[in-house]
N, C-alpha and C positions, 0 to 999 in steps of 0.2 A: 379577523378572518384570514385564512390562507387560501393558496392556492389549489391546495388539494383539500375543500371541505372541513368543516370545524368539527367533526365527532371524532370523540376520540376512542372509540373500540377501532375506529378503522385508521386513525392515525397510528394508532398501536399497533394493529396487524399489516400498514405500512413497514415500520420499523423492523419488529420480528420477518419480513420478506428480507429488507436492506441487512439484518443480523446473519440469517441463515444463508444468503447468498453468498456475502463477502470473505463468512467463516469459512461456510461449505466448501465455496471454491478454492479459497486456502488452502483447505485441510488437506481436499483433494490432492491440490496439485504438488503441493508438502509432501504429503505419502507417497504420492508416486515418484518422486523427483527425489529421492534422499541422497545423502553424500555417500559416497560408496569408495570403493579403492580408488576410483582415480583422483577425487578430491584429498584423501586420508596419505596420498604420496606429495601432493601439493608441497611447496616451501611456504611457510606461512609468519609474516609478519610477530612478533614479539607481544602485541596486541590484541591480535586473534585471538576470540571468549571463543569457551569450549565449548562445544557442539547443541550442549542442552539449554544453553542461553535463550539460542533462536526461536523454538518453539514458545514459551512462555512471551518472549515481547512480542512476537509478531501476532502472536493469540491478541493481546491486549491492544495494540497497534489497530489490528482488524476492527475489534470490536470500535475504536475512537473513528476509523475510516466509517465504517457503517453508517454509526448514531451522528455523523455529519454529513452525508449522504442523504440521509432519510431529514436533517434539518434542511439542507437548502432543498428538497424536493418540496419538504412541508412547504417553508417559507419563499421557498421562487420558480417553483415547478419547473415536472420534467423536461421542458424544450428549454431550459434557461442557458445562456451561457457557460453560468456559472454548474451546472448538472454536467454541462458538455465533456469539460475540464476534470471534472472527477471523473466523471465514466473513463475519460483517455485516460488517467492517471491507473485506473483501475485495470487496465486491461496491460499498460504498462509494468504493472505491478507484478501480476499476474504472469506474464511472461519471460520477466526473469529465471526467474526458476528453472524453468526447464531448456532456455538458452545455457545456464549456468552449468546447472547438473546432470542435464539431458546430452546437450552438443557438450557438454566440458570447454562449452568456450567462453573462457576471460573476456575477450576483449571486445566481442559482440554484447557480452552480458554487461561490460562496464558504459558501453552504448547507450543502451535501453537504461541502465539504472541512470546514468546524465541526464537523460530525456526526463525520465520520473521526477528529481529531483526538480527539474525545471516546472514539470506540472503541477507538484505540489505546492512551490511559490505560487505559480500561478493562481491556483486555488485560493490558495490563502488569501493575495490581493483584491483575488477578483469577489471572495467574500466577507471579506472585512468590512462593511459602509451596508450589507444588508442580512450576514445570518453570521454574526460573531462568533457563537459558538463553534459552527464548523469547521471558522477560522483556527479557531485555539486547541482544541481537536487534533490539528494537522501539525501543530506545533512539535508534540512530539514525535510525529510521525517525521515531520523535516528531517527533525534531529538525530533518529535510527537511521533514515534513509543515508545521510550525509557521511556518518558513519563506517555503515554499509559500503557506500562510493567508495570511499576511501581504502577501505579493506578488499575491496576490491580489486579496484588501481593498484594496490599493494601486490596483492596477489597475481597479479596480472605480471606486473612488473620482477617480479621474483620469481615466476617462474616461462 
C-alpha cells in the first residue's frame, strides 16, 4: 500500500498531472526564453552541441523528472522530505532559463544551476534506501545537468 491510495486509475491520473506539469512548464518557459542574438554573439566553448540538442534531452530528462516525482509522491507522500527536495530542485530548474536568456546573465544563471546540481544529489541520496527508481531517473538528469554547469561556467568565463 502507499501513501497516496492503492487504485490505480488514480495513481495514473497522479502521473499524467506530474507529466503535464513538469513538460508544460518546460515547454512553456522553453518558448518563451529562447536563444536569441544576444546568446548567438556569445564566445562559446569548442563543446558547445548545437542548439537543437537541447530540446530533445531536456524533453526526455522532464519526462525521467516527472515519472520520479510522481514515484516518491506515490511511495512517500507529498509532505516527504524527500517531495521537499524535488519540488526545490524543480523550481531551481525552472528558473534557469529565464535568468539565462531572459536577464542574459551567466553568472547568476551558473548560481542557480550549482544550487540545482546540489539538489539533485540530494534527491538522489535522500531517495536511494526508499523509492530507487526515482533515484536512477535523476542519474541522468545529474549527468545533463553537470554538463550543462560546466558549459556554463565555460561560457560564463569566455565571455
Amino acid at each position: 500500500m502507499t501513501k497516496t491510495g492503492s487504485g490505480t486509475s488514480r495513481s495514473l491520473a497522479v502521473l499524467a498531472v506530474f507529466l503535464v506539469v513538469v513538460l508544460g512548464v518546460g515547454f512553456l518557459i522553453g518558448t518563451s526564453f529562447r536563444p536569441g542574438e544576444w546568446y548567438a554573439t556569445l564566445e562559446k566553448p569548442p563543446f558547445n552541441p548545437p542548439n537543437w540538442v537541447f530540446g530533445p534531452v531536456w524533453s526526455v530528462i522532464y519526462v525521467f523528472i516527472a515519472i520520479a516525482g510522481w514515484r516518491v509522491y506515490k511511495v512517500l507522500g507529498s509532505k516527504s522530505p524527500q517531495m521537499r527536495v524535488w519540488c526545490v530542485q524543480m523550481v531551481l530548474n525552472w528558473l534557469w532559463t529565464p535568468i539565462w536568456f531572459g536577464l542574459n546573465a551567466p553568472w547568476p544563471a551558473f548560481v542557480v544551476i550549482a544550487f540545482l546540481w546540489f539538489s539533485i544529489v540530494v534527491f538522489i541520496r535522500q531517495t536511494w534506501p526508499y523509492a530507487r527508481i526515482a533515484s536512477v531517473l535523476f542519474i541522468p538528469y545529474l549527468a545533463w545537468v553537470s554538463f550543462a554547469a560546466v558549459l556554463n561556467f565555460s561560457i560564463a568565463v569566455l565571455n
